[in-house]
C-alpha positions as CSV (number, residue, x, y, z in Angstrom):
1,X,-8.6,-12.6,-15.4
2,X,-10.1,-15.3,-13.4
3,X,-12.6,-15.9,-11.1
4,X,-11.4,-14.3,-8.0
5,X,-12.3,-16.0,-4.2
6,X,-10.2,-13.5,-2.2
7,X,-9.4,-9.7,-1.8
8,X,-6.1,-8.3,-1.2
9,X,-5.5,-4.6,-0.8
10,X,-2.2,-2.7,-0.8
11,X,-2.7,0.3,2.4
12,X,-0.4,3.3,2.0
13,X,-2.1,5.5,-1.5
14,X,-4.4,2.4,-1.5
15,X,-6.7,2.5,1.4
16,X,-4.5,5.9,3.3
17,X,-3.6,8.9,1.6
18,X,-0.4,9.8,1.9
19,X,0.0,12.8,0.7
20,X,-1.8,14.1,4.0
21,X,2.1,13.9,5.2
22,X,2.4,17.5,4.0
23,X,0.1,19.2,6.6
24,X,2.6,17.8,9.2
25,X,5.6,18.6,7.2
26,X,4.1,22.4,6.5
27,X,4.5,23.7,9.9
28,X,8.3,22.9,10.0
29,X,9.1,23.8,6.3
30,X,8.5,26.0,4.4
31,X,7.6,24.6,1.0
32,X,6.6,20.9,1.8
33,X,5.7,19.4,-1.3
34,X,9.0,18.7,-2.6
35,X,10.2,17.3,0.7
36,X,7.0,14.9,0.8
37,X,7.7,13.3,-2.8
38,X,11.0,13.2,-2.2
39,X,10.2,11.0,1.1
40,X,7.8,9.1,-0.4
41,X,10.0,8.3,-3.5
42,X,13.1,7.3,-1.6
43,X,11.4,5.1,1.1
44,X,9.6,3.3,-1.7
45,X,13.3,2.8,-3.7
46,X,14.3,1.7,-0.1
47,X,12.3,-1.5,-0.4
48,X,13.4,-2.6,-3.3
49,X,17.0,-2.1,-3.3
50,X,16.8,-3.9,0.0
51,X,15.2,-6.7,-1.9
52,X,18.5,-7.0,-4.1
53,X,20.9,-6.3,-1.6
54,X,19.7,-8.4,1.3
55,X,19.4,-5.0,3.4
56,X,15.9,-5.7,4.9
57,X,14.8,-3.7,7.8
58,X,11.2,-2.3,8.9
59,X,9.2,-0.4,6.4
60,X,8.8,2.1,9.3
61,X,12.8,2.0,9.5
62,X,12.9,3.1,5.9
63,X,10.6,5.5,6.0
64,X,12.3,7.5,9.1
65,X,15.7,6.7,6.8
66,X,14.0,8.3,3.6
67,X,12.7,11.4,6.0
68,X,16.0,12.0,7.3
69,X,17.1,11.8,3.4
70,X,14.5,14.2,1.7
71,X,15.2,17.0,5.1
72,X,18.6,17.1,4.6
73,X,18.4,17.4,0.7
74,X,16.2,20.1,0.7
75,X,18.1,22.0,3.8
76,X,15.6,21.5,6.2
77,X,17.0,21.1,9.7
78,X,14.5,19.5,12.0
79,X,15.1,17.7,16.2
80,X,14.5,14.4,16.5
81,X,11.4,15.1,18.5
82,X,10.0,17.5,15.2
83,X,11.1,14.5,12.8
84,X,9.4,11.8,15.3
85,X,6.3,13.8,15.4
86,X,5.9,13.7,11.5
87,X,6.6,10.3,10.9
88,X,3.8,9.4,13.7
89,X,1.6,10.8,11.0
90,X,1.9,8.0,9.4
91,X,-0.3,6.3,12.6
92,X,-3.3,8.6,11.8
93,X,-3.6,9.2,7.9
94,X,-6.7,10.2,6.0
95,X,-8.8,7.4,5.1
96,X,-10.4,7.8,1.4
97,X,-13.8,8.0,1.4
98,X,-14.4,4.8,-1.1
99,X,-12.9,2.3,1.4
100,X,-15.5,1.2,4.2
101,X,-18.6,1.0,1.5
102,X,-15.9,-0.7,-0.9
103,X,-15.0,-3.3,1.4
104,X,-18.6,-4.3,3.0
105,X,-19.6,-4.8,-0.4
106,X,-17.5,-6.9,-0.9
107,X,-17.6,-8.1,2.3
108,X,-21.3,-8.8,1.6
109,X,-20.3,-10.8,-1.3
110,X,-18.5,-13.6,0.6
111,X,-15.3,-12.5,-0.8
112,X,-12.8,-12.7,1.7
113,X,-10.7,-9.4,1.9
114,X,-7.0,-8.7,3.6
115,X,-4.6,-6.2,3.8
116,X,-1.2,-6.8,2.0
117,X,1.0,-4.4,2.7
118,X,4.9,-3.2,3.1
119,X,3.9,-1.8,6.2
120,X,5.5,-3.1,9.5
121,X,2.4,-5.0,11.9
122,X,2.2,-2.4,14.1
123,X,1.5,0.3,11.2
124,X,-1.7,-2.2,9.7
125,X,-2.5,-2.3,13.6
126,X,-3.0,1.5,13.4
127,X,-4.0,1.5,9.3
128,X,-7.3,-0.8,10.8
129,X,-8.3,1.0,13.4
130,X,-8.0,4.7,11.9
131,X,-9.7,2.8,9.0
132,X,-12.4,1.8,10.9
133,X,-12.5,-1.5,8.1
134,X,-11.8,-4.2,11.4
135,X,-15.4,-5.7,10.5
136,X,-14.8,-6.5,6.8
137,X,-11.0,-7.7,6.7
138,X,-9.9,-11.2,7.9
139,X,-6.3,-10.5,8.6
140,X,-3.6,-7.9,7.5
141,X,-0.6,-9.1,5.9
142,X,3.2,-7.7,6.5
143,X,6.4,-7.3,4.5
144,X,7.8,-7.7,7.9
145,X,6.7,-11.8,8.2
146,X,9.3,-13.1,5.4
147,X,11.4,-9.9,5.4
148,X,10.7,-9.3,1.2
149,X,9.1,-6.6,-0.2
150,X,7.2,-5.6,-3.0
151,X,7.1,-6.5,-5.5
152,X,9.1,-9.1,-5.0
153,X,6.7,-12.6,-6.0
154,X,8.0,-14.0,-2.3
155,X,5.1,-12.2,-0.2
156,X,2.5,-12.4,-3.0
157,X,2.8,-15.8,-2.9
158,X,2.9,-15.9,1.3
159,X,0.1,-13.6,1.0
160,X,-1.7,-16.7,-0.6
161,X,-0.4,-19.3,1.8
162,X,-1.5,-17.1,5.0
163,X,-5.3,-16.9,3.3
164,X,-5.5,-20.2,2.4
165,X,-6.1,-19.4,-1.2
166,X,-5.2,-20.3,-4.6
167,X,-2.9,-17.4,-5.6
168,X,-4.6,-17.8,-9.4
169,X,-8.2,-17.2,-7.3
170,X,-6.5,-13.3,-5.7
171,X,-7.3,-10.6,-6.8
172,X,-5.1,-7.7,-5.9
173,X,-6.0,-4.0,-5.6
174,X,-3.5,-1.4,-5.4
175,X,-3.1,2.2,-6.5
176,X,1.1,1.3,-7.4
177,X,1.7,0.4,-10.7
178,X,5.3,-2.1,-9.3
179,X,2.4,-3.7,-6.9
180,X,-0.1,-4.3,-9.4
181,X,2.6,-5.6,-11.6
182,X,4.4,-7.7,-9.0
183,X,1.0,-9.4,-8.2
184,X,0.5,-10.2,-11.7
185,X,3.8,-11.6,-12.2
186,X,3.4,-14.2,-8.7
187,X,0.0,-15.3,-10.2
188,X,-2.7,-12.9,-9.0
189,X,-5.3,-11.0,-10.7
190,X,-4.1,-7.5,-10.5
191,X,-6.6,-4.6,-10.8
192,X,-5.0,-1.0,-10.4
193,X,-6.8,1.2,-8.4
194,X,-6.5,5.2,-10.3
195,X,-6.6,7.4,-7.6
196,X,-6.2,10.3,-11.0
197,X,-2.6,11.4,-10.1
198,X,-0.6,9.7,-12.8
199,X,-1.0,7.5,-15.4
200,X,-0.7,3.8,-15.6
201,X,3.4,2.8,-16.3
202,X,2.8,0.6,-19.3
203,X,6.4,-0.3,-19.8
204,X,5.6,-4.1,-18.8
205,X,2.1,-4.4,-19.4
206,X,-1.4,-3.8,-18.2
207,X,-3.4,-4.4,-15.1
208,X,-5.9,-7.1,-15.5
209,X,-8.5,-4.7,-14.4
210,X,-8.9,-0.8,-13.6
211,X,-11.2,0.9,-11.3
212,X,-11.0,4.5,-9.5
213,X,-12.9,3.6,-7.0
214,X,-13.0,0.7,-5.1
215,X,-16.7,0.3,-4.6
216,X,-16.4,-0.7,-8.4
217,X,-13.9,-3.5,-7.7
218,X,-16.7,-5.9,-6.8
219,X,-18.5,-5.0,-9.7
220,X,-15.3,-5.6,-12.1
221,X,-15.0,-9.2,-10.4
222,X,-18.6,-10.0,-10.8
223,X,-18.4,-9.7,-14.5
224,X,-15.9,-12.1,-14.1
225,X,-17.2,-15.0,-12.2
């Protein structure tokens, strides 16, 4: 792990909890869990089968795509105005409670911090503002600019370019073990943020760093420097 200059953060289960989705999903079905994960999942394998397959489209594209998917598996028949409404959810998620004293500390620091993200620009528009982190980060960074998800090494390595950084002086935060990973593998220092709801995948290695909260990611890069 080396000495880090810049910030990235990944936003959805990062910064925004996603799993706030089920409060909308519960008044239109019944058991909403199962539908949520299922959402979730398949917008995620989305992404990356669009990396291999040269399918690219908005992440917000995907997610509606992955909605429709996880309804109609689980029999849940929804209007377009019922599946519209939930997926605005994702436009006003619940913002954990580490973030804003995370990032002014770091912020505080010098070290420059941005928002990397599979999101499309007009979702890291809203992540900001219902965020309330516009203060502490310089810039938010989208999928949507070189088409290429994560964890694909093309937009770590944009992600670089667009902050003017060394990627080996990044360090990467993100509660997804692929991101993490996929940082790692373009050149940054990846630190996996356990938000306790599963366990780190191993099968390819380990995060350079781990923290389960991210006012302790300035703390990890200080013993560092």
């Amino acid at each position: 792990m080396t000495s880090a200059e810049t910030v990235t953060f990944d936003s959805y289960s990062t910064l925004l909890d996603v799993d706030a989705v089920e409060a909308a999903l519960a008044d239109a079905v019944e058991n909403p869990r199962p539908v949520s994960q299922h959402w979730r999942s398949r917008s995620l394998m989305y992404t990356m089968v669009a990396n291999e397959i040269d399918a690219y489209d908005t992440f917000y594209a995907f997610n509606r795509a992955a909605l429709e998917h996880a309804l109609e598996t689980h029999g849940v028949d929804l209007t377009e105005t019922e599946r519209e409404e939930i997926l605005a959810t994702y436009h006003d998620l619940r913002v954990f409670d580490d973030v804003q004293d995370g990032m002014a500390a770091l912020t505080d620091a010098d070290y420059d911090v941005y928002v990397v993200s599979n999101g499309n620009p007009e979702m890291l528009d809203s992540l900001v503002e219902t965020a309330g982190i516009d203060e502490y980060v310089e810039d938010t960074i989208s999928a949507d600019e070189v088409e290429t998800y994560k964890p694909n090494a093309e937009i770590y390595r944009h992600a670089a370019a667009r902050t003017g950084t060394p990627i080996g002086a990044i360090a990467h935060v993100s509660a997804g073990f692929f991101d993490v990973l996929g940082a790692q593998h373009a050149g940054m220092t990846g630190v996996w943020l356990d938000r306790g709801k599963v366990p780190w995948d191993g099968f390819a290695g380990d995060p350079d760093a781990t923290v389960s909260d991210i006012r302790d990611v300035i703390d990890v890069l200080q013993k560092r420097d």
